[in-house]
C-alpha positions as CSV (number, residue, x, y, z in Angstrom):
1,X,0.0,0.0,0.0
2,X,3.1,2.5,1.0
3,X,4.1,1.8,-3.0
4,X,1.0,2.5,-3.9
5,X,0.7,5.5,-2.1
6,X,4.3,6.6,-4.0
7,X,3.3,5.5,-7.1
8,X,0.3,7.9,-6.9
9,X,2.1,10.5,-5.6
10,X,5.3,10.4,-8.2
11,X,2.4,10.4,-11.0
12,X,0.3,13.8,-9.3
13,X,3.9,15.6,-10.3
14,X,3.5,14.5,-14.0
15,X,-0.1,14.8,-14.2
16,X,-1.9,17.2,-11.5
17,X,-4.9,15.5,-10.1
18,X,-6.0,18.7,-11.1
19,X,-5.7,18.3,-14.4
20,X,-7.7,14.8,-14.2
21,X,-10.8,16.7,-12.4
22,X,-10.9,18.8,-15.2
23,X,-11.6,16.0,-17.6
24,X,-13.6,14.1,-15.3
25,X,-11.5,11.4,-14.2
26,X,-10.5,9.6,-10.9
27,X,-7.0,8.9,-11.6
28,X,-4.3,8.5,-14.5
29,X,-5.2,5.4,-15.1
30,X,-8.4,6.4,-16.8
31,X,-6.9,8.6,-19.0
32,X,-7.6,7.6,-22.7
33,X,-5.9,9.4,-26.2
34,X,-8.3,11.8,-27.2
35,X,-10.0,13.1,-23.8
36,X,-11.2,16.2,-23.7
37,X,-13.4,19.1,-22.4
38,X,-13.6,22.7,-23.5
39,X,-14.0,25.3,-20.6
40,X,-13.3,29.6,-20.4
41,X,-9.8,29.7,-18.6
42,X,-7.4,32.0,-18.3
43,X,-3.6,31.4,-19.6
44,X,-0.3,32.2,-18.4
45,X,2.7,32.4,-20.7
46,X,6.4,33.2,-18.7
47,X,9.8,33.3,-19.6
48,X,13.1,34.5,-18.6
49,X,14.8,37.3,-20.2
50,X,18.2,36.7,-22.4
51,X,18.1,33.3,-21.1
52,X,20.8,32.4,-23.4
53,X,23.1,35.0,-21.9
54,X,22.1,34.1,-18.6
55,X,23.6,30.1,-19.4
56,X,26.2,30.4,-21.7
57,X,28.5,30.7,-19.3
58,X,27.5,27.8,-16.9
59,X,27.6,24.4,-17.4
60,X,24.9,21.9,-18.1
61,X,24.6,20.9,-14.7
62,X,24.9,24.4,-13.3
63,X,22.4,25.2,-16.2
64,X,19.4,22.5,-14.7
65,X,20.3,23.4,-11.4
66,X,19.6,27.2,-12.1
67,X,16.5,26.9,-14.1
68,X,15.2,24.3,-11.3
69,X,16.2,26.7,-8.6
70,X,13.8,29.8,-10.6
71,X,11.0,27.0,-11.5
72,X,10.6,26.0,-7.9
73,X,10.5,29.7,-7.0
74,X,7.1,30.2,-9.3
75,X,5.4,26.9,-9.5
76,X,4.0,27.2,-6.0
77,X,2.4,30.1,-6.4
78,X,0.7,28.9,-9.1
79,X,-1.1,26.5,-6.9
80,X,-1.7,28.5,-4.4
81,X,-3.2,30.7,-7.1
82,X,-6.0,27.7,-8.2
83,X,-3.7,27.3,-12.1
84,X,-2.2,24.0,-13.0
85,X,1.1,23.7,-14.9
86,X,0.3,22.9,-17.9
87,X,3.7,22.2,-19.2
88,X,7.9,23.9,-19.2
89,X,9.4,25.1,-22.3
90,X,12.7,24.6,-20.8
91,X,12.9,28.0,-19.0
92,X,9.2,29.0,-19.7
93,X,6.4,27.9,-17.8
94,X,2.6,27.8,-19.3
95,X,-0.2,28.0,-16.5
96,X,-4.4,27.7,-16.8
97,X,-6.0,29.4,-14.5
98,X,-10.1,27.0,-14.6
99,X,-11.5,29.2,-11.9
100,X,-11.0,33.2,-13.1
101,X,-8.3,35.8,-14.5
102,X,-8.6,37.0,-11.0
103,X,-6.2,34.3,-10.1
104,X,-3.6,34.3,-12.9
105,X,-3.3,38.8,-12.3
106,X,-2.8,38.1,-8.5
107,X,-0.2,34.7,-9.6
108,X,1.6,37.5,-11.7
109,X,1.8,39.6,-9.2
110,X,2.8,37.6,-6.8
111,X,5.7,36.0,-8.9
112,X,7.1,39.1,-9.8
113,X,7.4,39.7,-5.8
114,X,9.1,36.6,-5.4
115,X,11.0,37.1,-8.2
116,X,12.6,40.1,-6.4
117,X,13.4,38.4,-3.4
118,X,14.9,35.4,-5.2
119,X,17.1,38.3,-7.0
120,X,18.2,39.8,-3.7
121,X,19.5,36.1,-3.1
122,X,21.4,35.7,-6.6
123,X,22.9,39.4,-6.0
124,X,24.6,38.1,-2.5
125,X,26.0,34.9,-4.1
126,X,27.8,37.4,-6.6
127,X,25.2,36.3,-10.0
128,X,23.3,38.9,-11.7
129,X,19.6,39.4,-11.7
130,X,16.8,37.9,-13.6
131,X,14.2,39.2,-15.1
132,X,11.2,38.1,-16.9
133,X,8.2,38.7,-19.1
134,X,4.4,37.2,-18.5
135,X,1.3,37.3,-21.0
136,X,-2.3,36.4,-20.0
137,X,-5.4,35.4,-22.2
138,X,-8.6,34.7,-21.3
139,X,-11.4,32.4,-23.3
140,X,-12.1,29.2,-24.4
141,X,-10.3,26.3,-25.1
142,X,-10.0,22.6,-25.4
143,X,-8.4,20.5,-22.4
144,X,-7.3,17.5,-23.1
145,X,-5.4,14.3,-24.1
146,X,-2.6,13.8,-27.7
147,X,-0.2,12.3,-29.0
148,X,-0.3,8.4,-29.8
149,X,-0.7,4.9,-28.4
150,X,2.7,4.6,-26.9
151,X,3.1,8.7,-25.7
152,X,0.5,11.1,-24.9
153,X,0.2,14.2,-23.2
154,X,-2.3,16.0,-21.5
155,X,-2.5,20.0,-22.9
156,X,-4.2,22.7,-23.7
157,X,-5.2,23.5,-27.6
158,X,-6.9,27.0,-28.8
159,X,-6.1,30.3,-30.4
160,X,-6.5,31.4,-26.6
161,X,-2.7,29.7,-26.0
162,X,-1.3,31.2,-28.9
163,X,-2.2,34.9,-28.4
164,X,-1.0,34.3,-24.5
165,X,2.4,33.1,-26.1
166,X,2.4,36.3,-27.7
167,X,1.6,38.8,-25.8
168,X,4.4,37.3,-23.1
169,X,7.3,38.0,-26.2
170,X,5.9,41.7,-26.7
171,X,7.0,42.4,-23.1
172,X,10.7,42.2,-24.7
173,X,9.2,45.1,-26.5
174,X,7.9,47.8,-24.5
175,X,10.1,46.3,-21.5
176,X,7.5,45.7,-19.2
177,X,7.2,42.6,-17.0
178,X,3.2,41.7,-17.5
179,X,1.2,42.4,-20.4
180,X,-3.0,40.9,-20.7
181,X,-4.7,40.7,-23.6
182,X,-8.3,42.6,-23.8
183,X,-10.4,39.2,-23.3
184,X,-8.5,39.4,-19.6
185,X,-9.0,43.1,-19.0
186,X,-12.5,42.8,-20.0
187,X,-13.2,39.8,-17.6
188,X,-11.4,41.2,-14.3
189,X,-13.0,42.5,-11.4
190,X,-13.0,46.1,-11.6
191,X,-10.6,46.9,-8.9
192,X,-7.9,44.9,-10.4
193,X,-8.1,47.5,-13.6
194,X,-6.6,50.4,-11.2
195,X,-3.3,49.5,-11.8
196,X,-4.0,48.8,-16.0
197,X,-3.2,51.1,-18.9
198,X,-3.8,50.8,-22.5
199,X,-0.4,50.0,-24.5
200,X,-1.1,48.9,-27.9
201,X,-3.5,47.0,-30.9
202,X,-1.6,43.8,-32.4
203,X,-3.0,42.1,-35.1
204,X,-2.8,37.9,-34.6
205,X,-2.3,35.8,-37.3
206,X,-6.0,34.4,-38.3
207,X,-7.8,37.3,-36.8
208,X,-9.4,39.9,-39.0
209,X,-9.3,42.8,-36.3
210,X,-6.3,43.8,-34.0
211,X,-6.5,43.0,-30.1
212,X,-6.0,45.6,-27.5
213,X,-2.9,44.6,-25.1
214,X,-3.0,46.3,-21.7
215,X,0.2,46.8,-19.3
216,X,-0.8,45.6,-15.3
217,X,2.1,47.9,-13.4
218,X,1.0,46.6,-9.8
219,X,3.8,44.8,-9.7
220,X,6.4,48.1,-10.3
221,X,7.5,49.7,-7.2
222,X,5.7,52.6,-5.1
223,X,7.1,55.2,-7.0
224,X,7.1,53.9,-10.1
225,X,3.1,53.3,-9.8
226,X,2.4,56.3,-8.3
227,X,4.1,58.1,-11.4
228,X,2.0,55.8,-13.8
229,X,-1.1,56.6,-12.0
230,X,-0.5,60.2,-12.3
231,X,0.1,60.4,-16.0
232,X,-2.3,57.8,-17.0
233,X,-4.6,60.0,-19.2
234,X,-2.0,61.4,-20.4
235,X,-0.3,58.5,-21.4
236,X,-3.4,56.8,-22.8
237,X,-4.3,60.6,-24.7
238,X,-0.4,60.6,-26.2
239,X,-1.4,56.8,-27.5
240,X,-4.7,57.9,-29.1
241,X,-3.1,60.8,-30.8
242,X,-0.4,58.5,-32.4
243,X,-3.1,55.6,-33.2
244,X,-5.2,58.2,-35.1
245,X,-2.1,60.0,-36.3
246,X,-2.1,63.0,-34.7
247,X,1.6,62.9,-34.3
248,X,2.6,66.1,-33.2
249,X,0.2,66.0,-30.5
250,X,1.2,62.5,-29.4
251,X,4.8,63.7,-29.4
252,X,4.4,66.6,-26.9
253,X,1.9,64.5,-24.8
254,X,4.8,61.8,-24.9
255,X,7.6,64.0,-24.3
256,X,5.6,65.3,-21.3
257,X,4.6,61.9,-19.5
258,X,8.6,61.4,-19.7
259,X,9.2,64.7,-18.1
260,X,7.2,63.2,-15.2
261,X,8.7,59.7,-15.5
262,X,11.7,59.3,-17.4
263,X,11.9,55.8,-16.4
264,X,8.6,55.0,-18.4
265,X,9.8,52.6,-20.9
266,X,6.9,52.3,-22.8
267,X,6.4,56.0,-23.2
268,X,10.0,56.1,-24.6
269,X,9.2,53.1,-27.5
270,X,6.2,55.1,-28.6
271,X,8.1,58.6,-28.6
272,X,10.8,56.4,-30.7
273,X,7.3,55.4,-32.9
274,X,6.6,59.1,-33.4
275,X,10.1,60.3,-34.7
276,X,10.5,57.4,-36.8
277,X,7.1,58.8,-38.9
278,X,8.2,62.2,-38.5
279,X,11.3,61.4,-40.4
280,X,10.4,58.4,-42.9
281,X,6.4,58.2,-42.8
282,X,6.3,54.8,-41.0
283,X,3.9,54.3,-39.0
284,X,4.7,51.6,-36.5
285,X,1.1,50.7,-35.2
286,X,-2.4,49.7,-36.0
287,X,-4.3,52.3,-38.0
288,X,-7.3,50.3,-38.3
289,X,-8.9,52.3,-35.0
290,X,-9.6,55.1,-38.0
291,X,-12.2,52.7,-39.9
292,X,-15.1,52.3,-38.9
293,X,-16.9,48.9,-37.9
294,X,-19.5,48.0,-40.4
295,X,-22.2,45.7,-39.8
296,X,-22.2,42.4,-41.8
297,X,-22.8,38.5,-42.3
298,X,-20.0,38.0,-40.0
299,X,-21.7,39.3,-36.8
300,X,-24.9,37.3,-37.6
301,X,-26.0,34.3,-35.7
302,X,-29.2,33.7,-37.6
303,X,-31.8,34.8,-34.6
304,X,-33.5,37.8,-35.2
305,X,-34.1,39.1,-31.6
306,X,-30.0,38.5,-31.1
307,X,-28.9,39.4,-34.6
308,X,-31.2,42.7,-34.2
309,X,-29.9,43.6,-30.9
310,X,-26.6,43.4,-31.7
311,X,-27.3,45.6,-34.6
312,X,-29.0,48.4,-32.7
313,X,-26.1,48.0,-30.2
314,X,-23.1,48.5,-32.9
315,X,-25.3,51.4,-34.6
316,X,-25.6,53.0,-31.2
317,X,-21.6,52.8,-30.4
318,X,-21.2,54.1,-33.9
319,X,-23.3,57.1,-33.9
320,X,-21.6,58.1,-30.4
321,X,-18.5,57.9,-31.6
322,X,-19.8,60.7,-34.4
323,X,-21.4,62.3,-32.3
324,X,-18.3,63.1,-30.3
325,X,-16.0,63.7,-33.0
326,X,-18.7,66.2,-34.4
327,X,-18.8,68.2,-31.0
328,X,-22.8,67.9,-30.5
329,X,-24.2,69.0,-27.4
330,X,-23.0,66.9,-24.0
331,X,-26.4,66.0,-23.0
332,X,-27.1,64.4,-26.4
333,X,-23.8,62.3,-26.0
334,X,-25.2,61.6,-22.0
335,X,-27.9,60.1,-24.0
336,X,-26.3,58.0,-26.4
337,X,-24.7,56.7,-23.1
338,X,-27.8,55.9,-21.6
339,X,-29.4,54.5,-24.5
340,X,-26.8,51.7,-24.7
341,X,-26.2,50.5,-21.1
342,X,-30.5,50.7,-21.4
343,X,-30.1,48.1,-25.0
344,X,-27.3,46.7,-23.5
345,X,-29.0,45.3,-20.1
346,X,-31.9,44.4,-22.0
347,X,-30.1,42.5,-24.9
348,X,-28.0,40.8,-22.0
349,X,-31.4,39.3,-20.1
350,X,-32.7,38.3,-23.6
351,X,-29.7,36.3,-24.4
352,X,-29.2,34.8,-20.9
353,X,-32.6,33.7,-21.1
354,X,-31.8,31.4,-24.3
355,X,-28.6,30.4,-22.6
356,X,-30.7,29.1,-19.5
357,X,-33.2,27.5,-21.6
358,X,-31.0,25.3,-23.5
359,X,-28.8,24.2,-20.4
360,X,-25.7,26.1,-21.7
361,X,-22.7,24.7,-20.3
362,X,-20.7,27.9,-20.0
363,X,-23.8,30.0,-18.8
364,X,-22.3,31.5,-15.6
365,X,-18.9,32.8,-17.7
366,X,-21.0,34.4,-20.3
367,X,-23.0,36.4,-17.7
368,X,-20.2,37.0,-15.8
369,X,-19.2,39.0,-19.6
370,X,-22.5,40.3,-19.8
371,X,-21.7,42.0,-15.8
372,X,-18.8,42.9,-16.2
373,X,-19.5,44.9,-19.2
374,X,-22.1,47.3,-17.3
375,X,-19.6,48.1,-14.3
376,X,-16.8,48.7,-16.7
377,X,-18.9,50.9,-19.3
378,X,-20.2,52.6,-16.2
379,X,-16.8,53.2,-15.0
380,X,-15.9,55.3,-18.4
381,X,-19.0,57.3,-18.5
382,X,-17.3,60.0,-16.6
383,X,-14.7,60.5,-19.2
384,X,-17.2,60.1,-22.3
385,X,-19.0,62.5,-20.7
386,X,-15.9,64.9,-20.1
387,X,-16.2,68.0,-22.6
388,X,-12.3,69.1,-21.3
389,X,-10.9,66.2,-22.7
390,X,-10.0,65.9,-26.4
391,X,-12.6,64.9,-28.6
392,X,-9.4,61.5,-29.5
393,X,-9.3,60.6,-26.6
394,X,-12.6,60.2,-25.9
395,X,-13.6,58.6,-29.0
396,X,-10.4,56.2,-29.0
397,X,-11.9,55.4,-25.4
398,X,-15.2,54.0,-27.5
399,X,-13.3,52.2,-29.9
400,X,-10.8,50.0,-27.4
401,X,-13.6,49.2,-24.9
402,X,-17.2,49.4,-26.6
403,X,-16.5,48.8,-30.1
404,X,-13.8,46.2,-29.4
405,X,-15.9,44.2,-26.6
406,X,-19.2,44.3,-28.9
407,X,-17.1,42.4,-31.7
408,X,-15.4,40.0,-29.7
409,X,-18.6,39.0,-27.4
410,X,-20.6,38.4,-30.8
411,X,-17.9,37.1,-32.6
412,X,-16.8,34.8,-29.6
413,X,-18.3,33.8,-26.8
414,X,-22.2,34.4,-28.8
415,X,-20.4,32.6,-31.7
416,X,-19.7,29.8,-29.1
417,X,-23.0,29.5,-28.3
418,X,-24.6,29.5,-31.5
419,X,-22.5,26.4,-32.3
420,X,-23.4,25.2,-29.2
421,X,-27.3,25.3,-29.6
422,X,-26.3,24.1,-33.5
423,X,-24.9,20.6,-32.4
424,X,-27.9,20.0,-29.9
């Protein structure tokens, strides 16, 4: 029995019995090629920086014993944190967080404190620090078993994987230490976005529209947030500017948020951005933000209550957005406002009713979105509202939060459960 006991235990650190609860099994031994489930989770991508300069000096055995001494640093918290480790990429660990993005933003968090402590360590044995980058992604995805009959693996498939993976390499970019995709941002609790700013669109391969990427700077020291915090408009009006191309603007906006922080590294790639088009006309970013989102075949889901909604919903974001740029009275554009979180609610009970009727497995995420969405939207009233500030930044604050949640929910997570209703 005490072999037993071992066996079990020496197989838990292969495959989590985590893992096995999420595909419904008892133990590894039930485990068939070809298992799976599909379930909203949120993923964590992580890797050291300049790994390879960190290990070519050191041998192979000093090599395993350093990237075991930084893995058994993190992997704890990611338990602690409700995430299972879903694999290591020798020294890159990816995580899935079941339960909520609440608990891969505080793992971050809390890995990037440990990570300082664990430098304090290296700096008195004499080795230099390390640092490292982390991506998050929320939405659906398949969990399950591959491979073949004589080696399998238990993993995790879905475009949500792959936009985590990148995301976690554009922190090399703007040298920042944790970036989250929109689909996170939009699914945190709202006191987690405190400590968010917008940083940029990137366009994924085998999506049609870019994804907004947002920087978490919790994690940066007291000063260094406090700064952030203070020239957050600021920051986020210099980045509408330049996505619009209003590059002069963005420039001295820029140029002033560096004043104020000089350390702000972010602000320092985009000033880069805006002297690079000043002298050669390149425009380093997404441009798309200046079209404007036209309703078609791709947002329909073939019910005319939903499709109709959604409709009234994008015309209504649309004819804000003019309405701002055109400078029409503030208590017309309070309208608009009201007029959509009033559609909004009312769409949201009309398609949670469908989803209860038909049993829908992932019904308590996809009203989770549908909350979510009213405390955030309410939460930027104030500065939709705000005649002082620039007609840009207002309507660039429309685009990465109404426009870009509208599309996604229909073209996701409604999409998800029009195929789900489909296969019934």
């Amino acid at each position: 029995m005490k072999d037993i006991r071992k066996l079990i235990s020496s197989y838990d650190r292969f495959v989590p019995h985590s893992l096995l609860d999420l595909l419904n099994k008892e133990d590894i031994t039930d485990i068939k090629l070809g298992d799976q489930v599909e379930m909203n989770i949120t993923v964590l991508f992580t890797d050291i920086r300049d790994f390879t300069t960190l290990s070519e000096g050191l041998t192979p055995q000093e090599n395993f014993n350093f990237i075991n001494s930084y893995l058994s640093q993190m992997e704890p918290l990611i338990s602690v944190n409700n995430g299972i480790v879903d694999k290591y990429i020798g020294d890159a660990i990816m995580a899935i967080f079941p339960d909520s993005p609440n608990d891969a933003y505080r793992c971050s968090l809390q890995m990037l404190t440990q990570l300082h402590i664990y430098n304090e360590g290296r700096r008195r044995a004499g080795y230099q620090d390390v640092r490292i980058g982390i991506g998050l992604n929320t939405g659906l995805a398949m969990i399950g078993t591959v491979g073949g009959y004589n080696r399998m693996d238990a993993t995790v498939i879905s475009d949500t994987v792959n936009l985590s993976s990148r995301i976690e390499s554009l922190t090399k970019v703007y040298g920042l230490s944790l970036l989250i995709a929109e689909n996170t941002y939009h699914a945190l609790s709202l006191e987690y976005k405190e400590w968010t700013r917008f940083v940029d669109r990137v366009l994924v391969k085998g999506k049609f529209k870019p994804q907004s990427i947002y920087e978490v700077f919790a994690g940066d020291d007291k000063t260094t947030r406090a700064l952030k915090v203070s020239t957050k408009k600021m920051f986020e009006e210099a980045l509408a500017n330049f996505h619009y191309k209003n590059i002069d603007e963005a420039k001295s906006l820029l140029e002033a948020c560096l004043k104020i922080n000089k350390n702000d590294s972010t602000a320092r790639t985009y000033l880069e951005r805006c002297h690079t088009y000043l002298e050669t006309g390149q425009h380093i970013g997404s441009s798309e933000l200046q079209d404007r989102i036209t309703w078609g075949k791709r947002f329909l889901l073939n019910h005319d209550v939903i499709d109709q909604q959604h409709h009234d919903l994008v015309d209504l974001s649309l004819t804000l957005i003019e309405s701002i740029e055109s400078s029409r009275p503030e208590d017309v554009i309070k309208t608009l406002i009201g007029k959509i979180v009033e559609l909004a609610k009312r769409h949201f009970l009309t398609e949670e009713g469908l989803l209860k009727k038909v049993d829908y497995p992932h019904f308590v995420y996809h009203k989770q979105q549908h909350d979510l969405f009213i405390s955030t939207f309410s939460s930027i009233v104030e500065e939709l509202s705000d005649p002082t500030l620039s007609r840009i930044f207002r309507v660039f604050k429309v685009q990465i939060f109404l426009i870009d949640w509208l599309v996604n929910h229909t073209l996701k997570e409604d999409r998800n459960f029009k195929k789900y209703i489909d296969a019934e």
